[in-house]
Backbone as CSV, one residue per row, in Angstrom:
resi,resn,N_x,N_y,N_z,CA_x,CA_y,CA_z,C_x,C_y,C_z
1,UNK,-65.379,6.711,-92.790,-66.529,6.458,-91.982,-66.128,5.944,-90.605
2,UNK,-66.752,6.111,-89.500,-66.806,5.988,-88.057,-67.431,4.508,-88.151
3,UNK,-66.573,3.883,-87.256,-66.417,2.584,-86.799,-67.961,2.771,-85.557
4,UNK,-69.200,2.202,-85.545,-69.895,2.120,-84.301,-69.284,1.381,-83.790
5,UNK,-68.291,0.509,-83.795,-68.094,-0.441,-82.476,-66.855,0.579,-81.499
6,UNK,-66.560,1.606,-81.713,-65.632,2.732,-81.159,-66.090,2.844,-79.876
7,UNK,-67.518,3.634,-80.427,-68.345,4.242,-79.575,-68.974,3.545,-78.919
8,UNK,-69.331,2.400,-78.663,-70.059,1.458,-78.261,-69.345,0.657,-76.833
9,UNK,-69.959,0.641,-75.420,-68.971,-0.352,-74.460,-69.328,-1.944,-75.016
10,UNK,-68.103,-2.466,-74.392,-68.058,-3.921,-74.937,-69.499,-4.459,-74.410
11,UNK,-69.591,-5.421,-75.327,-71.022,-6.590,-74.747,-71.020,-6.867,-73.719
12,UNK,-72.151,-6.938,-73.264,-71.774,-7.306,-71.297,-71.780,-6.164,-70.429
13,UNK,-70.914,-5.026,-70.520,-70.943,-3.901,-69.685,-71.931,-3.107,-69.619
14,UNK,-72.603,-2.853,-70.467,-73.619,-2.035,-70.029,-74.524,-2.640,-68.986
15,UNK,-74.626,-4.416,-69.242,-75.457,-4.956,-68.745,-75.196,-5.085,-67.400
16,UNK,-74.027,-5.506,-66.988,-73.227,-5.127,-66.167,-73.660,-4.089,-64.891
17,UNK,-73.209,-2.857,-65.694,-73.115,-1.686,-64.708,-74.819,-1.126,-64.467
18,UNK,-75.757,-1.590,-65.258,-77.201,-1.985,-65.227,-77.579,-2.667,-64.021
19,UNK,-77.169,-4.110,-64.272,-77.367,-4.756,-63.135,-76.680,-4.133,-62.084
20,UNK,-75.765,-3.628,-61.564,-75.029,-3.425,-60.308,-75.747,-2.236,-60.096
21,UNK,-76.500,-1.840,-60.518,-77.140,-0.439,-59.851,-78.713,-0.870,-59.790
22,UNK,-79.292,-1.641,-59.803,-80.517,-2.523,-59.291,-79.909,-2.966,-58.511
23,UNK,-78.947,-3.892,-58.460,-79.039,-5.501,-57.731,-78.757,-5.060,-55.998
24,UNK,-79.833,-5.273,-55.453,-79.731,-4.907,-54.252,-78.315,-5.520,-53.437
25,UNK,-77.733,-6.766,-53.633,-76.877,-7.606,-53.202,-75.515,-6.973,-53.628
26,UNK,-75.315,-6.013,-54.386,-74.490,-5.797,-54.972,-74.129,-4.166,-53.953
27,UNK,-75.274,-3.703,-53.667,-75.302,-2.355,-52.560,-75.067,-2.889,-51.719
28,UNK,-75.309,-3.474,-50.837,-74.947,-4.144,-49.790,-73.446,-4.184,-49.943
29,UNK,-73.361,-5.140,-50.662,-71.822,-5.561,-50.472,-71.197,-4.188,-49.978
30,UNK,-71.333,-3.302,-50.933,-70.620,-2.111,-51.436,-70.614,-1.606,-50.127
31,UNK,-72.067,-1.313,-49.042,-72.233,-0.606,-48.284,-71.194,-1.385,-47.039
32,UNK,-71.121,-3.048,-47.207,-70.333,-3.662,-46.417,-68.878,-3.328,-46.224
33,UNK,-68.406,-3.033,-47.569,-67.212,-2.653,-47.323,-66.872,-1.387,-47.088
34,UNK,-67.681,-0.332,-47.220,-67.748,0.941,-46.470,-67.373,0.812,-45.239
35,UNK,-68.521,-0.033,-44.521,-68.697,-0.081,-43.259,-67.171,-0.594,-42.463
36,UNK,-66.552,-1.766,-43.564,-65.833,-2.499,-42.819,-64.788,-1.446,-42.609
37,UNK,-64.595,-0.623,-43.821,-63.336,0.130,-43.885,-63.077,1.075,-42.805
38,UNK,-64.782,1.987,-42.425,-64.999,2.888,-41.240,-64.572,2.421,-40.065
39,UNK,-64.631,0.874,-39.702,-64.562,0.306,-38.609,-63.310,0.239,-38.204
40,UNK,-62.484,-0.305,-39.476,-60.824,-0.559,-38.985,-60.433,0.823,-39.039
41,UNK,-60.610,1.909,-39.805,-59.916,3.442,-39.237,-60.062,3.812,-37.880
42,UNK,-61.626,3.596,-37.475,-62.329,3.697,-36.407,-61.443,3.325,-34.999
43,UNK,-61.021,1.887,-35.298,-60.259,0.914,-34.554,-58.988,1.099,-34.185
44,UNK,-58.541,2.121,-35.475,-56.773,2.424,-35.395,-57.182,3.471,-34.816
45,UNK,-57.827,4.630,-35.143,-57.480,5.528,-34.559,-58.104,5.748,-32.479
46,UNK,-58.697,5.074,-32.521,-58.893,4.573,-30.940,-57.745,3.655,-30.231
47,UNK,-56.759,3.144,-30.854,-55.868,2.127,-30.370,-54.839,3.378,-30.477
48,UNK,-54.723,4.666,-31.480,-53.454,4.881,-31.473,-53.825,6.088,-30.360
49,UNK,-55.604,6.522,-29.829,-55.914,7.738,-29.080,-55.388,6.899,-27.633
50,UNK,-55.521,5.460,-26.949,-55.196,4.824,-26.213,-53.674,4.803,-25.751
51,UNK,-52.771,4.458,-26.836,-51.569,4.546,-27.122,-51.011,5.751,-26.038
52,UNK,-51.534,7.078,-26.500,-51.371,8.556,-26.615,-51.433,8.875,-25.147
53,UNK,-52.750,8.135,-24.743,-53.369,8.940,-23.430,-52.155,7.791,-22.252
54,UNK,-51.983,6.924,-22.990,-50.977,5.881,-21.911,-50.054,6.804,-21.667
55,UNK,-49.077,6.909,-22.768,-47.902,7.555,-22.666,-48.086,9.060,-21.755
56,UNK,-49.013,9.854,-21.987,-49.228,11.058,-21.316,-49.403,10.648,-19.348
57,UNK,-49.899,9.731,-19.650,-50.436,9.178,-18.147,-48.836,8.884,-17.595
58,UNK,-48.060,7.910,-18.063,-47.118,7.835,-17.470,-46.272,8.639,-17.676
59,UNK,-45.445,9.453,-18.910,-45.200,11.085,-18.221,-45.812,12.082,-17.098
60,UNK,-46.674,11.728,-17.046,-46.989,12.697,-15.672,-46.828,11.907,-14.307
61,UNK,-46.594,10.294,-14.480,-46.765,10.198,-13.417,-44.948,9.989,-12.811
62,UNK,-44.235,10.172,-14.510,-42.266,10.256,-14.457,-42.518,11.624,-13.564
63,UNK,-42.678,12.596,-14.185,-42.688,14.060,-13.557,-43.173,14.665,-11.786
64,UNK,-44.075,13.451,-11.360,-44.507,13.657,-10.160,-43.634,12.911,-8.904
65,UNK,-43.144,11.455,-9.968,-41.752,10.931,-8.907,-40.598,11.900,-9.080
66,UNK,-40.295,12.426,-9.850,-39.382,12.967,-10.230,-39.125,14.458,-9.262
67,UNK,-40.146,15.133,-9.203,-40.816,16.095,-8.720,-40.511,15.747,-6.371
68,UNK,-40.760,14.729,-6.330,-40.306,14.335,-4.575,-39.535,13.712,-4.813
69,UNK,-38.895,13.391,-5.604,-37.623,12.586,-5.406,-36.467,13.519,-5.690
70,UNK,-36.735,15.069,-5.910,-36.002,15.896,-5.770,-36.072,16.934,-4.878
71,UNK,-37.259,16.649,-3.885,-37.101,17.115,-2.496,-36.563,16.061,-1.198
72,UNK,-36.842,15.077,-1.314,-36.331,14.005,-0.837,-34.632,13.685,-1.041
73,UNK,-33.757,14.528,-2.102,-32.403,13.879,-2.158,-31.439,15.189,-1.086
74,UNK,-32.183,16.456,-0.651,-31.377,17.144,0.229,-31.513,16.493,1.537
75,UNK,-32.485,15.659,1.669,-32.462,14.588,2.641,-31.301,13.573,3.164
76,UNK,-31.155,13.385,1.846,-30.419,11.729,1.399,-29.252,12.721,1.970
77,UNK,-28.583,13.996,1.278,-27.381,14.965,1.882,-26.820,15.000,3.081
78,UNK,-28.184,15.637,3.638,-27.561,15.373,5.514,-27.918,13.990,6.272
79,UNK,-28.352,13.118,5.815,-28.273,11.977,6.177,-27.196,11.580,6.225
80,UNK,-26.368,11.732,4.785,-24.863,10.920,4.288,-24.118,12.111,4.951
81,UNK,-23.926,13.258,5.608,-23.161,14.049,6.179,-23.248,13.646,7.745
82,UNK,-24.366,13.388,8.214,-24.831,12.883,10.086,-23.876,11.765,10.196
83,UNK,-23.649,10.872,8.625,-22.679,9.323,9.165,-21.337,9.927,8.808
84,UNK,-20.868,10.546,8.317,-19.637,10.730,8.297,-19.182,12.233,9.270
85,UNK,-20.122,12.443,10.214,-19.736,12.894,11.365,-19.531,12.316,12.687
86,UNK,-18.445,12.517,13.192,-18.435,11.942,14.880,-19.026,12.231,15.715
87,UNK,-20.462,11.305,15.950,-21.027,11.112,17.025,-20.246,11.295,18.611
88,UNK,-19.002,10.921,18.626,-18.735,10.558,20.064,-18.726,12.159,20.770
89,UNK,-17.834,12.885,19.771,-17.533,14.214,20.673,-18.447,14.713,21.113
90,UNK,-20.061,14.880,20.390,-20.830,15.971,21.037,-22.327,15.173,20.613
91,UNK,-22.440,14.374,20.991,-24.010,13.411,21.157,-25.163,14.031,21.076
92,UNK,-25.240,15.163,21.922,-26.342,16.560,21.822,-26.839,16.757,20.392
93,UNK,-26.132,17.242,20.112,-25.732,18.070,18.810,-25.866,17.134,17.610
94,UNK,-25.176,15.627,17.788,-25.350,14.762,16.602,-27.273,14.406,16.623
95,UNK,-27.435,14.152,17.916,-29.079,14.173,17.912,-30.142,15.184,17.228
96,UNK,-29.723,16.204,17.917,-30.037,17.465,17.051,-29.970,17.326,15.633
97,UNK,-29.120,17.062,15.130,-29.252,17.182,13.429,-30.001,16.220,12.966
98,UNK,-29.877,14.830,13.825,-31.111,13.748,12.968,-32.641,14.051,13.069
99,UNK,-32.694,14.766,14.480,-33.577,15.670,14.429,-34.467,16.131,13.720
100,UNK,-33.642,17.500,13.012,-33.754,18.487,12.045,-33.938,17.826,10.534
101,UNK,-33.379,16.647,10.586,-33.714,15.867,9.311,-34.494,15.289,9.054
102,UNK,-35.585,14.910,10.320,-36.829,14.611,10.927,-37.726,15.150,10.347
103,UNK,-37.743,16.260,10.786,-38.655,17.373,10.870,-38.444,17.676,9.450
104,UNK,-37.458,17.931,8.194,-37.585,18.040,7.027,-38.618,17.186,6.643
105,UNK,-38.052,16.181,6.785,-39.082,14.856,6.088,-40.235,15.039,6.373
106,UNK,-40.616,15.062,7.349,-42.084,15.810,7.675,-42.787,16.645,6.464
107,UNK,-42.200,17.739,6.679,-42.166,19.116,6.311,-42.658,18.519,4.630
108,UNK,-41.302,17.864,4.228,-41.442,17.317,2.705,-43.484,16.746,2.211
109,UNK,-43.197,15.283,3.219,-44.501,14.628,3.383,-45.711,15.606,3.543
110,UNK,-45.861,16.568,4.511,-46.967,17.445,4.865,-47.229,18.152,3.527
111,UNK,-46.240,18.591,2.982,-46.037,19.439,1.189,-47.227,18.648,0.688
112,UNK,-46.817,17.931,0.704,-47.105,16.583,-0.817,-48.738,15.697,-0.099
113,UNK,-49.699,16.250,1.132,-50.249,15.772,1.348,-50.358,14.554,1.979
114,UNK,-49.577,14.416,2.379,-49.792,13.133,3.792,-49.756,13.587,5.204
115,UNK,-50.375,12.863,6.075,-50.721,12.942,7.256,-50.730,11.647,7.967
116,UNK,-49.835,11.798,8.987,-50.043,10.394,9.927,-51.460,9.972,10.753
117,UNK,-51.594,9.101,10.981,-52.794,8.392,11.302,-52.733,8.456,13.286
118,UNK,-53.593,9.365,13.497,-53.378,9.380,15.333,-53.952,8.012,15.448
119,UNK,-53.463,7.306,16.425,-53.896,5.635,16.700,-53.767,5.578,18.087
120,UNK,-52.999,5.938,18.782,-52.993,6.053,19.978,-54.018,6.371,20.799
121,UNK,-54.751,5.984,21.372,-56.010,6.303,22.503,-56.895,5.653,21.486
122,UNK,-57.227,5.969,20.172,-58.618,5.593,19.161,-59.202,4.274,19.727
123,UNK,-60.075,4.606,18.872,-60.190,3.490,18.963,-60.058,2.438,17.679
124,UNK,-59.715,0.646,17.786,-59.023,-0.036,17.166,-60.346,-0.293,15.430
125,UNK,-60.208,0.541,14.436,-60.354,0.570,13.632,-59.572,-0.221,12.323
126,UNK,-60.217,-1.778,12.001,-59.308,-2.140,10.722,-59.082,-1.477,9.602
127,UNK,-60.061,-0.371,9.424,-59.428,0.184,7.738,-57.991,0.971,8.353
128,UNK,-57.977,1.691,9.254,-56.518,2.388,9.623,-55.862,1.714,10.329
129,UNK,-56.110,0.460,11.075,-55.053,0.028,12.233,-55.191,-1.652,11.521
130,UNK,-53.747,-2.222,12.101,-53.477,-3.589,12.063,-53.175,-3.857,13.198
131,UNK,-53.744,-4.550,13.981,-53.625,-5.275,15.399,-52.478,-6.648,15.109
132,UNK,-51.584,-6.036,15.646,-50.206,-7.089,15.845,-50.079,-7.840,17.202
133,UNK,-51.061,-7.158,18.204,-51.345,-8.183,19.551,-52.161,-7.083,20.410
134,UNK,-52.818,-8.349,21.330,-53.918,-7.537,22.194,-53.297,-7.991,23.775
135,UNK,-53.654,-7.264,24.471,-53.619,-7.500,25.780,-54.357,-6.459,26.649
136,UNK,-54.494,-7.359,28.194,-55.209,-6.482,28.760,-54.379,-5.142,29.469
137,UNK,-55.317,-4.281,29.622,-54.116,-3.267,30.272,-55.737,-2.806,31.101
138,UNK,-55.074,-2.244,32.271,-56.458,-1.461,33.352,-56.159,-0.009,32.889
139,UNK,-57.603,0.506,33.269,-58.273,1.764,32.772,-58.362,2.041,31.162
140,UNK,-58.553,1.434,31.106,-58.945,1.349,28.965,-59.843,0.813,29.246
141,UNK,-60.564,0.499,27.429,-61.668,0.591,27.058,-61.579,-0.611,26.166
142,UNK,-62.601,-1.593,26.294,-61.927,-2.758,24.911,-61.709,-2.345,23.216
143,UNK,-60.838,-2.440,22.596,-60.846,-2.026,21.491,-59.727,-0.590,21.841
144,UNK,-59.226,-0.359,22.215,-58.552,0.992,22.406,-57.179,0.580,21.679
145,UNK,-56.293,1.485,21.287,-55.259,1.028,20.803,-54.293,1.283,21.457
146,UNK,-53.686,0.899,22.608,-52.880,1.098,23.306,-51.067,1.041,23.385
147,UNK,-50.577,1.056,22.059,-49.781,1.296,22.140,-49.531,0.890,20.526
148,UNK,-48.419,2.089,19.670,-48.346,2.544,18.723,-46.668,1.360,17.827
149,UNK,-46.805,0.177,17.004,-45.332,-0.101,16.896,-45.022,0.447,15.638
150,UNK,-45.781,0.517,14.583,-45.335,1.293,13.266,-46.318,2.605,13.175
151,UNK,-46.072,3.882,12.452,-47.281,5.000,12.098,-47.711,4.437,10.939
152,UNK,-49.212,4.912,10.877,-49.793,4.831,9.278,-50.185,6.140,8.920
153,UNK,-49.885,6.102,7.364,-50.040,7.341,6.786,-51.601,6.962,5.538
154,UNK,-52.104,8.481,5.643,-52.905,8.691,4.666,-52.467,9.834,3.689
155,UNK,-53.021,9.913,2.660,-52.955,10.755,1.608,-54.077,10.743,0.762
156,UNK,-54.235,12.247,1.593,-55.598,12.424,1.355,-56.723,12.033,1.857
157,UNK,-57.834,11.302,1.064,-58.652,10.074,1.915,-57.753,9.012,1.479
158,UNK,-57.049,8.892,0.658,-56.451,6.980,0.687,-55.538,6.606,1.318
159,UNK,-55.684,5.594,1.800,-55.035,5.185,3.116,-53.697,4.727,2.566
160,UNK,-52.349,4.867,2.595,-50.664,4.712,2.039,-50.924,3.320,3.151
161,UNK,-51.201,2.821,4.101,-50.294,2.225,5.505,-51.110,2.338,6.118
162,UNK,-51.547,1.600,7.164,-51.963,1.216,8.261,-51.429,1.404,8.960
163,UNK,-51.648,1.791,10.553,-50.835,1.885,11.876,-50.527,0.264,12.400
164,UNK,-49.470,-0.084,12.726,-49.659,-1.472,13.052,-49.163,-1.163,14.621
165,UNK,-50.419,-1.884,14.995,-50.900,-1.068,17.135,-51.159,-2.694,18.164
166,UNK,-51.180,-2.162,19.032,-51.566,-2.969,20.205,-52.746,-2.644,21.081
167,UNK,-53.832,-3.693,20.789,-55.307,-2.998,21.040,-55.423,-3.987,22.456
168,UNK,-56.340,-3.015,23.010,-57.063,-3.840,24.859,-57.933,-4.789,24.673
169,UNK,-57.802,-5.367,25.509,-58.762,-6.655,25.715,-59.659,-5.848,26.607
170,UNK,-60.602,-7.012,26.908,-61.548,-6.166,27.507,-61.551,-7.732,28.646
């Protein structure tokens, strides 16, 4: 003969798994720890999408120094070739090449979007100019920038540098 206590769950459990499927406090919980669990995946996987987009950000921004700093080193070339040439014999000619190394750099900068800041005649504007001294000078205009001691560069609209100028009194 068959044992009923086989077949039977222990005392308590039915009552048990009874109660936990009424007991509103008991859904909750349940739904609490759902929630909590969604939140911390939620959390990792936004910290590790953060992580991701960092690293990509600063690879591109290795690749873009990397990128003028390998138009910039045939520079660095005839620079280090202009000093280990003798100036004395032919002065012309040594001018000439610093010149031409000039005008690269340019060339490089203009590539890559920069543009010097005309300051000369303008008039004395603080977002592009830094006034390092004023004086009067005749036939100007007050505020004029009359004479140029560093260039400022832009790139693009954002301003790299300021011109640092010498503006008129009035």
């Amino acid at each position: 003969m068959e044992d009923k206590r086989d077949n039977q769950q222990p005392e308590g459990a039915a009552e048990t798994a009874a109660a936990t499927a009424t007991d509103p406090t008991a859904e909750a919980q349940r739904e609490r720890d759902e929630y909590k669990d969604l939140l911390l995946r939620k959390t990792a996987e936004f910290e590790n999408y953060r992580k991701r987009v960092e690293r990509d950000r600063q690879s591109v921004n290795e690749a873009a120094a990397a990128s003028v700093l390998e138009e910039l080193l045939p520079l660095v070339d005839d620079l280090e070739r202009a000093l280990k040439a003798d100036a004395g014999a032919d002065v012309e000619s040594y001018r000439r090449g610093v010149e031409l190394i000039y005008e690269k750099l340019n060339d490089v900068l203009r590539k890559r979007g920069v543009r010097p800041i005309e300051a000369l005649g303008a008039d004395f504007d603080p977002y592009y100019h830094q006034a390092v001294a004023h004086e009067h000078a005749e036939g100007t205009r007050e505020g004029q920038v009359i004479e140029e001691f560093r260039r400022g560069y832009m790139l693009g609209d954002r301003l790299l540098r300021p011109s640092m100028v010498k503006v008129a009194k009035g």
